[in-house]
C-alpha positions in Angstrom: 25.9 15.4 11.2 23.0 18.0 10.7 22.0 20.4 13.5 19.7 18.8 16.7 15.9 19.6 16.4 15.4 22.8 18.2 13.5 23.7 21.1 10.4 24.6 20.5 9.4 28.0 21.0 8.5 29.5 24.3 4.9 31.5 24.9 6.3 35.1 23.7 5.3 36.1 20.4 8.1 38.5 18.5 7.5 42.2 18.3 8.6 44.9 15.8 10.4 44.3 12.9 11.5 40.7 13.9 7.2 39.6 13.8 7.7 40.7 10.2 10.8 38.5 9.3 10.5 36.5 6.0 11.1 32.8 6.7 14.7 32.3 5.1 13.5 29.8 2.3 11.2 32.1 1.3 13.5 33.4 -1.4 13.7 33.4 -5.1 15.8 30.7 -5.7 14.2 27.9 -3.7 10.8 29.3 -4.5 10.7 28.8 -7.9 12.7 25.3 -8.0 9.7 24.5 -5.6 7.2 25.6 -7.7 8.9 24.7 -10.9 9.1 21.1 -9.5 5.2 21.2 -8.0 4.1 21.9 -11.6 5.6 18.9 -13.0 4.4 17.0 -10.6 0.7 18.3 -10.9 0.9 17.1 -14.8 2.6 13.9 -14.2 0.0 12.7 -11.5 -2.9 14.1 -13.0 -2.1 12.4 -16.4 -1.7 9.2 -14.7 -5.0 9.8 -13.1 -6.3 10.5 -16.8 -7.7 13.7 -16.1 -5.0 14.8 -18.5 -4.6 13.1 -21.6 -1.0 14.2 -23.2 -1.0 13.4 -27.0 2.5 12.7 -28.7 4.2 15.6 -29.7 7.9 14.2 -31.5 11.8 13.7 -29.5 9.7 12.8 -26.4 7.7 15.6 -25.3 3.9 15.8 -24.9 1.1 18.4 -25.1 -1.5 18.3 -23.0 -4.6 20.8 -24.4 -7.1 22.5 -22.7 -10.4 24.7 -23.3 -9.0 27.7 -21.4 -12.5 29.3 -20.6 -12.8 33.0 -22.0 -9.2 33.4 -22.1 -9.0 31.4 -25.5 -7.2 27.6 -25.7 -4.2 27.0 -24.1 -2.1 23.8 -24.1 1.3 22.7 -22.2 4.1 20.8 -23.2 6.8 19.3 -22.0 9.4 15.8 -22.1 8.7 13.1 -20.2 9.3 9.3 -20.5 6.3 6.4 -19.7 7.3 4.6 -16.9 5.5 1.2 -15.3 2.0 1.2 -13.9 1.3 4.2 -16.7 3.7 6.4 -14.8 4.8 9.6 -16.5 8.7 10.9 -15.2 8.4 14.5 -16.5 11.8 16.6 -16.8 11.8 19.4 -14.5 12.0 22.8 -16.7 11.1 21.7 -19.7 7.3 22.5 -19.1 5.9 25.2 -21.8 2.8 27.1 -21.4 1.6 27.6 -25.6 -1.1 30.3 -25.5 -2.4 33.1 -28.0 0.6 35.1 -27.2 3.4 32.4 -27.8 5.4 30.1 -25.5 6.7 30.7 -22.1 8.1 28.6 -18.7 5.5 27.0 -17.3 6.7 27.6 -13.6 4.2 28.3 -11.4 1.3 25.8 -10.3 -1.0 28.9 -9.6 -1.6 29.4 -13.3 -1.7 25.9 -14.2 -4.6 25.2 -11.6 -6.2 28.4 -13.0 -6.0 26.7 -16.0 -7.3 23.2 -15.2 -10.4 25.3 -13.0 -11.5 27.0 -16.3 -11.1 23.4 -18.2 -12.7 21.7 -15.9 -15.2 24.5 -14.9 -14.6 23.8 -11.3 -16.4 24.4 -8.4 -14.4 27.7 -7.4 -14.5 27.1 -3.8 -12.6 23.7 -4.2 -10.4 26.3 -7.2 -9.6 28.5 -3.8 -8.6 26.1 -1.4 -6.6 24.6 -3.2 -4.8 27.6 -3.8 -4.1 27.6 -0.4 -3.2 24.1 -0.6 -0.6 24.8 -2.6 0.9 27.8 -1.3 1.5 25.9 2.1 3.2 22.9 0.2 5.5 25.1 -1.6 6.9 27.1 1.4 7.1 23.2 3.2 9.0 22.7 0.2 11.4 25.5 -0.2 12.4 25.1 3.4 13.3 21.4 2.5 15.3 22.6 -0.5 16.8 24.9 2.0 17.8 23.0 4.6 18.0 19.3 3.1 21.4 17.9 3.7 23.2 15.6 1.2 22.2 11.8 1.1 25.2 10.6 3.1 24.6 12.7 6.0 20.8 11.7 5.8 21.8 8.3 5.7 23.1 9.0 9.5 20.3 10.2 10.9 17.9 8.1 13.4 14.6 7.3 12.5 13.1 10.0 14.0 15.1 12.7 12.7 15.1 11.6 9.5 11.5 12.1 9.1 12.2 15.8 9.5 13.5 16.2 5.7 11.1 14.1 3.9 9.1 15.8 0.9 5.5 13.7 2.1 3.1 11.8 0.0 4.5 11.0 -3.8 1.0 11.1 -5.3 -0.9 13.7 -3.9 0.6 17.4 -5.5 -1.0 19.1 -2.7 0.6 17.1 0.2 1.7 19.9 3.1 -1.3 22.1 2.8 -2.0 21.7 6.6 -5.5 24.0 6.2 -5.8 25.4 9.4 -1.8 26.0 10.5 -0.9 29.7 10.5 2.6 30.5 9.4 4.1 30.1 12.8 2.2 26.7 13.5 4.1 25.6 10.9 7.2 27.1 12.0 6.3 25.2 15.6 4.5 21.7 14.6 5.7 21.0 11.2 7.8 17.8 10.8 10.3 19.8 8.6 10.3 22.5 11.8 12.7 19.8 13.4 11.5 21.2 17.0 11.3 20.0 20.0 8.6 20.3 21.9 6.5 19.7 25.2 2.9 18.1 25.5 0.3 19.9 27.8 -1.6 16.7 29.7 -5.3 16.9 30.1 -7.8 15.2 32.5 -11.3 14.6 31.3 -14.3 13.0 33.4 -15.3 9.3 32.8 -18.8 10.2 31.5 -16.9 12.1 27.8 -13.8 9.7 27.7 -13.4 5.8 27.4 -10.1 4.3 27.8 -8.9 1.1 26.2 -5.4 -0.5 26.5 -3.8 -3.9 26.1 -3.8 -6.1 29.4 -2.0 -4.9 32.0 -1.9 -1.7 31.0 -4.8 0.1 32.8 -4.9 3.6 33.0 -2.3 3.6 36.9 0.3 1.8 34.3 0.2 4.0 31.7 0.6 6.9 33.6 3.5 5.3 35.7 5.6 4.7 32.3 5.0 7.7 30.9 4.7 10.5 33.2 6.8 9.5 36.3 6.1 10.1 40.0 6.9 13.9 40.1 4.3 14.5 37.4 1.4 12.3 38.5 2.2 14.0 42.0 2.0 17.6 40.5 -1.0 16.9 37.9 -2.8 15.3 40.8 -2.9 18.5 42.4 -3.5 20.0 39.6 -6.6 17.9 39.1 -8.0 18.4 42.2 -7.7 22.2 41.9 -9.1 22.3 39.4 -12.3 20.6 40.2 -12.3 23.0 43.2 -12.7 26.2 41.3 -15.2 25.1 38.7 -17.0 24.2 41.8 -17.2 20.8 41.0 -16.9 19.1 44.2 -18.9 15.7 43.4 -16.4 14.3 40.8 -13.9 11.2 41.9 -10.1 12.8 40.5 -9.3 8.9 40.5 -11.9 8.4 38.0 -10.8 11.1 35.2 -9.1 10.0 32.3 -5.7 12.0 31.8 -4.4 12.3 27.9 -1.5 14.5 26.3 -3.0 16.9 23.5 -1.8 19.0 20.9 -0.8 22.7 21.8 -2.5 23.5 18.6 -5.8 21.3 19.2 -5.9 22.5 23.0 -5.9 26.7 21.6 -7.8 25.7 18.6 -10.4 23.3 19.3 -10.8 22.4 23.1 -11.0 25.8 24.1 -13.5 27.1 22.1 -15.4 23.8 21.6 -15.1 22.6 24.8 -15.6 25.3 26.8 -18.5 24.7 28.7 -16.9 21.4 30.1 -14.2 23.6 31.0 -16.0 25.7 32.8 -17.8 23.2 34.2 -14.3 20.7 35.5 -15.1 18.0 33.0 -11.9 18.8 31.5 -9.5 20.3 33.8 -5.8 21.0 32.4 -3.2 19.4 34.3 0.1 21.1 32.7 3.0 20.4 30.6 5.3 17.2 31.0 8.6 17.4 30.8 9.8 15.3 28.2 10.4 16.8 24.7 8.8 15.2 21.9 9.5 15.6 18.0 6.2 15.5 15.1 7.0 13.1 12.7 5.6 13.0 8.8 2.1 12.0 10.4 2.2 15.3 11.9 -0.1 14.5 14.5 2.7 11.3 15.8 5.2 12.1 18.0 8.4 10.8 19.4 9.5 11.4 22.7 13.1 12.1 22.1 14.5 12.9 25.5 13.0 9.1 26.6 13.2 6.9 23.4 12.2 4.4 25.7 8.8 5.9 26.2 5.8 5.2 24.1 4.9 7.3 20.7 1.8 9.6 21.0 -0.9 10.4 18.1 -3.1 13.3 18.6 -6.2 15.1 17.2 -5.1 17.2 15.0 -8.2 19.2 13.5 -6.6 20.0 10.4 -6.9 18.8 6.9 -4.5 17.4 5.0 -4.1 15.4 2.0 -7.8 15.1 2.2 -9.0 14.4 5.2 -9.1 16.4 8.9 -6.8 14.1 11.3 -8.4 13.2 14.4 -9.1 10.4 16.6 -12.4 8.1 16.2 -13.9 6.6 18.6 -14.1 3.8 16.7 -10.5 3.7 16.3 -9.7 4.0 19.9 -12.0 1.4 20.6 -10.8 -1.0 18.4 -6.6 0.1 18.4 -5.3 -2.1 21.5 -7.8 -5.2 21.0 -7.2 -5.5 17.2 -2.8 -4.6 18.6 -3.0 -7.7 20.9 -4.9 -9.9 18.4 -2.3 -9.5 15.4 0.1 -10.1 17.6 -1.1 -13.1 18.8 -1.2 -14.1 15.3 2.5 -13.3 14.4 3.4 -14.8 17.7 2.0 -18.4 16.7 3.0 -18.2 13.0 6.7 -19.5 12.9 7.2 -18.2 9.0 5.9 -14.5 10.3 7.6 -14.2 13.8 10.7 -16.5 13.4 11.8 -16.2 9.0 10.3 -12.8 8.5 10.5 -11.4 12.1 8.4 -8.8 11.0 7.7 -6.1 13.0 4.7 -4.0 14.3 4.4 -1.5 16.8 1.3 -2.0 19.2 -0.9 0.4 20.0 -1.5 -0.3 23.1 -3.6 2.0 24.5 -5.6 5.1 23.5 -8.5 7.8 24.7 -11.3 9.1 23.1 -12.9 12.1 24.5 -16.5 12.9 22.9 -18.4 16.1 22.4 -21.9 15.7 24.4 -23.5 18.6 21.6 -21.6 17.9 18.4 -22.2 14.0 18.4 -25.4 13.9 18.8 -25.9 15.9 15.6 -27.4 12.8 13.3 -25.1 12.9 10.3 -22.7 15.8 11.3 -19.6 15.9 9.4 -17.0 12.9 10.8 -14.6 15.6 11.6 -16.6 16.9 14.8 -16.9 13.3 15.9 -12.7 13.1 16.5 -12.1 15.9 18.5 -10.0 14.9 20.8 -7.8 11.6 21.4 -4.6 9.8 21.8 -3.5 6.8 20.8 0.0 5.5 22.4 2.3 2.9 19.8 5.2 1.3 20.8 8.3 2.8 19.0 9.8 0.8 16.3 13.3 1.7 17.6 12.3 -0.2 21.0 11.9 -3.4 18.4 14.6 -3.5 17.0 18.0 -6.1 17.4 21.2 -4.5 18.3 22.6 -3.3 14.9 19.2 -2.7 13.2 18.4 0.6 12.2 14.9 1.7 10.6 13.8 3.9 7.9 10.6 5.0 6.7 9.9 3.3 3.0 9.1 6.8 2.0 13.0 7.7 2.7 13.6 5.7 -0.2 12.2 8.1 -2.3 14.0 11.0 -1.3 16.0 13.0 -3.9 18.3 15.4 -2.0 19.1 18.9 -3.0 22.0 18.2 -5.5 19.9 15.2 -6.8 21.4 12.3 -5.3 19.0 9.5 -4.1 18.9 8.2 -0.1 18.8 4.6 -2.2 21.5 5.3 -4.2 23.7 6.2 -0.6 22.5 3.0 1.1 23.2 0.7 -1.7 26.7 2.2 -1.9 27.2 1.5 1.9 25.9 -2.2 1.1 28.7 -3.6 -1.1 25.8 -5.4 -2.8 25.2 -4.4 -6.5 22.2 -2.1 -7.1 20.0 -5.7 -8.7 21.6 -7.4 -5.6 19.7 -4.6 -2.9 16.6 -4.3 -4.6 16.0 -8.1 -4.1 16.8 -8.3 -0.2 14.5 -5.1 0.1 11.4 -6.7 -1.4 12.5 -10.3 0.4 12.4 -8.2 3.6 8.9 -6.4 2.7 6.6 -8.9 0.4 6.6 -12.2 1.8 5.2 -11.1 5.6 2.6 -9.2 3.5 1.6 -11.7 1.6 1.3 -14.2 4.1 -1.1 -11.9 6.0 -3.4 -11.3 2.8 -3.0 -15.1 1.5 -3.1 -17.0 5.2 -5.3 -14.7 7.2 -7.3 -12.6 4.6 -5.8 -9.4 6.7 -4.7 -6.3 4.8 -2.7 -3.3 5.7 -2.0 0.0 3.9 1.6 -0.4 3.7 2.2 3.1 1.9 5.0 5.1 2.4 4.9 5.8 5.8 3.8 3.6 7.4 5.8 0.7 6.2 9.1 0.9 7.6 12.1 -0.8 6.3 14.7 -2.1 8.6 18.2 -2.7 7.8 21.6 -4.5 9.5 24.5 -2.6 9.8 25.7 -2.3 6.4 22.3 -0.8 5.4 20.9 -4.1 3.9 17.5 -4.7 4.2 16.5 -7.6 6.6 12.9 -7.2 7.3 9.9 -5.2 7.6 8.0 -2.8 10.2 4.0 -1.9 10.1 2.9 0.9 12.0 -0.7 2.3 12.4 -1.9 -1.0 11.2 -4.8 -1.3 13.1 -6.7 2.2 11.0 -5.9 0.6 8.3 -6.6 -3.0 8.7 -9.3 -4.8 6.5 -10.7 -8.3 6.4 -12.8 -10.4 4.0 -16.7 -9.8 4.3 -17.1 -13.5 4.9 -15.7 -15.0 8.0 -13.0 -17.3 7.7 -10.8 -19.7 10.6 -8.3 -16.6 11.0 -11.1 -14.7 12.6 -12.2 -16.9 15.2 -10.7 -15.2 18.0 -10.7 -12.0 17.3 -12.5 -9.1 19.8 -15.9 -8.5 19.4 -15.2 -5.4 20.1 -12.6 -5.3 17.1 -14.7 -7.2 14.5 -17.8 -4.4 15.3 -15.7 -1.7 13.8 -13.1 -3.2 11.8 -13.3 -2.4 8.0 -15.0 -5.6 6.1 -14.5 -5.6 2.3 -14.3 -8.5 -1.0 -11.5 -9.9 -1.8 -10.9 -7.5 -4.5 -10.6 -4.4 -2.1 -8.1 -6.3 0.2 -6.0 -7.2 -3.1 -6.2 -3.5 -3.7 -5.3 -2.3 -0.5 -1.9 -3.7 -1.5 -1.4 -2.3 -4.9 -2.5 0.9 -4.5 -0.2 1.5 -1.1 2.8 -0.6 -2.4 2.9 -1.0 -6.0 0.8 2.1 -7.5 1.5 4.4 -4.4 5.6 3.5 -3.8 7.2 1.1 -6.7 5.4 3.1 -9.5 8.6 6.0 -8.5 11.0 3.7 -7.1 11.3 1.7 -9.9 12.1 4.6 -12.2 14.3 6.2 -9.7 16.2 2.6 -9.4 16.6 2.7 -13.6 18.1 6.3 -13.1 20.2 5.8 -9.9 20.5 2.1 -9.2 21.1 1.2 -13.1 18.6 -1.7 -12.3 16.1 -1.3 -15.7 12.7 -1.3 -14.9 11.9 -4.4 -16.5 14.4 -6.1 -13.9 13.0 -4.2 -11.2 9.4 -5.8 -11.7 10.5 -9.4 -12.5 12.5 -9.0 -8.9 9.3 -8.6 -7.2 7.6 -11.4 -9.6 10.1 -13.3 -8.5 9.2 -12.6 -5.0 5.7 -13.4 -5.1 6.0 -16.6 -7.0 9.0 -17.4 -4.7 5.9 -17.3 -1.9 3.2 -19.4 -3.6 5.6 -21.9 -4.1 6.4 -21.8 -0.7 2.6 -22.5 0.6 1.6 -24.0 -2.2 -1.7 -25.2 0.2 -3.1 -21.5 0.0 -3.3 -21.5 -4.0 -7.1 -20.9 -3.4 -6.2 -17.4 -2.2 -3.9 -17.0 -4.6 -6.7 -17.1 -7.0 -8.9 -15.1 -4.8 -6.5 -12.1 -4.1 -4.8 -12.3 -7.3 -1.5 -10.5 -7.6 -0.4 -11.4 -10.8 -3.8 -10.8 -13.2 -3.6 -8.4 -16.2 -4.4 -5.1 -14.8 -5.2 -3.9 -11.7 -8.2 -0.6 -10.5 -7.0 3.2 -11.5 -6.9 5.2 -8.3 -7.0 9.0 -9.0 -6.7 10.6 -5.2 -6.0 13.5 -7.1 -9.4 13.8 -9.5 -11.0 12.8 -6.5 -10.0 16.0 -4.4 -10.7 18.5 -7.4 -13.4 16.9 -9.0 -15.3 14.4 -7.2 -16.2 16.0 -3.8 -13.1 15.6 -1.8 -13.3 18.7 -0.2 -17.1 18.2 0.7 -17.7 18.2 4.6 -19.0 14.7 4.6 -20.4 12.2 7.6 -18.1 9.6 6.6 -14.1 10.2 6.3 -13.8 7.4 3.6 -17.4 8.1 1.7 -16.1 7.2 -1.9 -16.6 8.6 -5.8 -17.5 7.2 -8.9 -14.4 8.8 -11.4 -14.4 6.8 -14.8 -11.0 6.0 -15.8 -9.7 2.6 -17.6 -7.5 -0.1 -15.6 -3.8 0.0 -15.1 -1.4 -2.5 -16.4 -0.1 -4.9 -14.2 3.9 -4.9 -14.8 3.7 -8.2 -12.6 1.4 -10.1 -15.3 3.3 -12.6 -18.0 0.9 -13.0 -20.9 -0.6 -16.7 -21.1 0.0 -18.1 -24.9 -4.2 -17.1 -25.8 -3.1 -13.4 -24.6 -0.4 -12.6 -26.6 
């Protein structure tokens, strides 16, 4: 078995030469696999994305030209195959740089992305931060490449653990870069870290916080399950002296809403920006609980790991990453236990969904949002100061789950480990099923709840990587399927429809309301575009399952489905799986060249990018199409 998280680290910084250590994957050899692999990955995604367009260059390899700016034309090369969905699975090392001086390696990301900025002629501040970007995904991972044990030993790990060696988002090149984290944040909250840590408790007055919660959970509950009598005693006090010295001897303790927050967001961001309704006992700090918790690929979710029983915490996290800063809406907040209990209550009446599929999804049953009296009152100020500070508490999926079962992120299914060996490959070999065999009780465990929430109830989720959890029986055969954080995610049709007769006002004010279109592509681009377009390569390579087979598994699933409700072939039609091509996404072109670094009002504000339509590799041609 791999080591336990650690500890985290207590308040003393090092001194002398040990304040100057190198991290120990910052060496040679894992930094330029890292960086050797990061390049490949830039040209493969970007290419897909058609901001590249690679012309044929003979024996399978491609060159991809470019203007250069003043340093003359340059062009890279390298072998790849096409995969499904317009994929591109580029060999690692075989990536040429051609400029005026010859051919080299093309090993280092740096120099590419100085090359794309002077293509591109972009804007250099996005050029710089991206840099940084970078740089911070590449020492996340080297340390992975460090420290990544073999896939049999990952196949052993708990849910929670496990999450401490995956690589992060497939799509996005850029995925750790954490602006914000100093080296030893990283070292501290990373979910590669593997530490264990604390949470510091807060208490804020009623007038800047609003608490929500499922019923039966008011705010006396909450605190009774997750704190315990020896800290509600001791933060009580704590409470109470603290309104004494700031003088603020009017305010009810009874009435102040108490929340965990992260050790980061507390030095960071409450301090500074809440410092007046510090100094004024609006928000008093109560102290660190006891239990030890453990960040998880979210980064901002944790895991309490010294009670498993106890809920799973997400924080603000005032950081961006992968596009966006990660905090806590009010909206969300608002919405999160209401919108919990209503999807529930759906499942719960729905025999096909809570008694065939038994799919599962973890609450979240109560959260806080604490506002900023100055910054939200700024018309149009950037979304980012309007999610300072929150919490949202989810059930854990290991609470869920039937003696036997064991989970796993469907992002664990992509993972490669150090010698090359896939976590997929490991799991089907602990099976006894045949690689064809797996693949098809993995997407009979995932598709058919999904589809029955887009078809029945016009609901969609993200179901990307990880968030979708897959759980398995005891030979590691998939059985069924797990949705966390459905609720920010969760879209319905802009029309009303019987599904939505009982649900919250309070929900349907702030839920996300699209066209049908938008829901259907809620589902390909976290499923199919965002996970199958590498599992189904990776299952050619590792699985021997061709990826022909691979998609007419899933086909099979779908029509398997609509034959099954054959009353809903309406939506069908309306949400249409199976057409000819299916919306590009380009997340990347979107971060370098469309504005995605722009400090917007909205999180989600979108950008026109031309690019043509992806092929659907669920589509049969009808006799007038061929």
């Amino acid at each position: 078995m791999t080591a336990a998280p650690q500890t985290a680290p207590g308040p003393a910084a090092p001194s002398g030469s040990a304040a100057m250590a190198l991290p120990p994957e910052l060496t040679g050899k894992h930094w330029r696999r890292a960086a050797r692999e990061l390049a490949a990955k830039m040209l493969a995604e970007l290419s897909f994305e058609e901001a590249l367009r690679p012309e044929p260059a003979g024996e399978g390899r491609w060159t991809v030209r470019l203007d250069g700016g003043d340093g003359g034309p340059v062009a890279y090369s390298f072998a790849a195959r096409r995969t499904s969905l317009d994929g591109w699975r580029l060999e690692y090392g075989s990536v040429l740089r051609h400029a005026a001086g010859g051919a080299a390696p093309a090993e280092d990301p740096f120099a590419l992305l100085a090359d794309l900025a002077a293509h591109w002629r972009m804007d250099p501040a996005v050029t710089a931060l991206t840099v940084t970007e970078l740089s911070a995904t590449l020492s996340a991972d080297a340390h992975l490449l460090a420290t990544g044990p073999d896939a049999a030993r990952l196949a052993d790990l708990p849910y929670a653990e496990l999450e401490g060696y995956q690589t992060g988002h497939p799509w996005i090149f850029a995925n750790k870069g954490r602006v914000g984290f100093s080296a030893a944040d990283r070292r501290r909250y990373a979910p590669e870290a593997r530490r264990l840590m604390p949470l510091p408790w807060i208490a804020v007055h009623p007038d800047l916080a609003d608490y929500h919660a499922v019923e039966g959970l008011d705010m006396a509950a909450l605190r009774a399950a997750e704190l315990g009598e020896g800290h509600r005693s001791r933060f009580g006090a704590a409470l109470r002296e603290g309104l004494a010295r700031a003088g603020a001897t009017g305010a009810d303790p009874e009435r102040y809403v108490w929340l965990p927050v992260h050790p980061w967001q507390w030095d960071e961001v409450v301090v500074p920006h809440f410092a007046a309704e510090l100094a004024g006992g609006r928000i008093v700090p109560l102290g660190e609980a006891a239990d030890r918790y453990l960040p998880q690929q979210s980064i901002r979710t944790f895991t309490n790991m010294d009670r498993p029983d106890r809920l799973n915490v997400k924080l603000s996290l005032s950081i961006l990453n992968t596009m966006v800063y990660r905090g806590i809406p009010t909206e969300l907040a608002r919405a999160a236990p209401r919108s919990t209990a209503w999807v529930h209550a759906l499942r719960d009446r729905d025999p096909f969904l809570a008694e065939e599929c038994r799919i599962v999804l973890p609450g979240e049953v109560a959260a806080v949002a604490v506002r900023h009296p100055s910054l939200e009152a700024i018309p149009g100020a950037p979304y980012r100061y309007r999610q300072l500070l929150g919490a949202l508490w989810r059930e854990p999926v290991d609470r869920l789950l039937d003696p036997g079962e064991r989970a796993r992120t469907f992002a664990a299914l992509l993972h490669v480990d150090p010698a090359g060996r896939a976590l997929a490959a490991e799991l089907v070999r602990r099976s006894g099923l045949t690689g064809e065999e797996w693949l098809d009780r993995l997407f009979g465990a995932v598709l058919p709840p999904l589809l029955h929430l887009l078809y029945r109830y016009g609901l969609a989720f993200n179901p990307h990587g990880e968030n979708a959890i897959v759980v398995y029986d005891e030979r590691d055969v998939p059985v069924r399927l797990a949705v966390k954080d459905f609720v920010d995610d969760m879209k319905l049709l802009d029309t009303d429809i019987d599904a939505y007769a009982d649900l919250p006002p309070e929900a349907l004010a702030v839920l996300m309301r699209f066209g049908a279109p938008e829901l259907t592509a809620s589902l390909v681009k976290s499923l199919l575009t965002g996970h199958f377009r590498y599992l189904a390569p990776l299952a050619a390579e590792q699985l021997g399952v061709p990826e022909a087979r691979f998609w007419e598994l899933v086909r099979g699933r779908v029509l398997g489905y609509q034959a099954r409700f054959p009353e809903l072939a309406g939506r069908f039609a309306l949400f249409d799986l199976l057409g000819p091509d299916f919306e590009r996404v380009c997340l990347n072109r979107e971060r370098l060249l469309g504005g995605g670094y722009h400090d917007r009002a909205e999180r989600d504000a979108e950008f026109h990018l031309d690019a043509s339509r992806v092929p659907n590799p669920l589509h049969v041609p009808t006799e007038e199409e061929r």
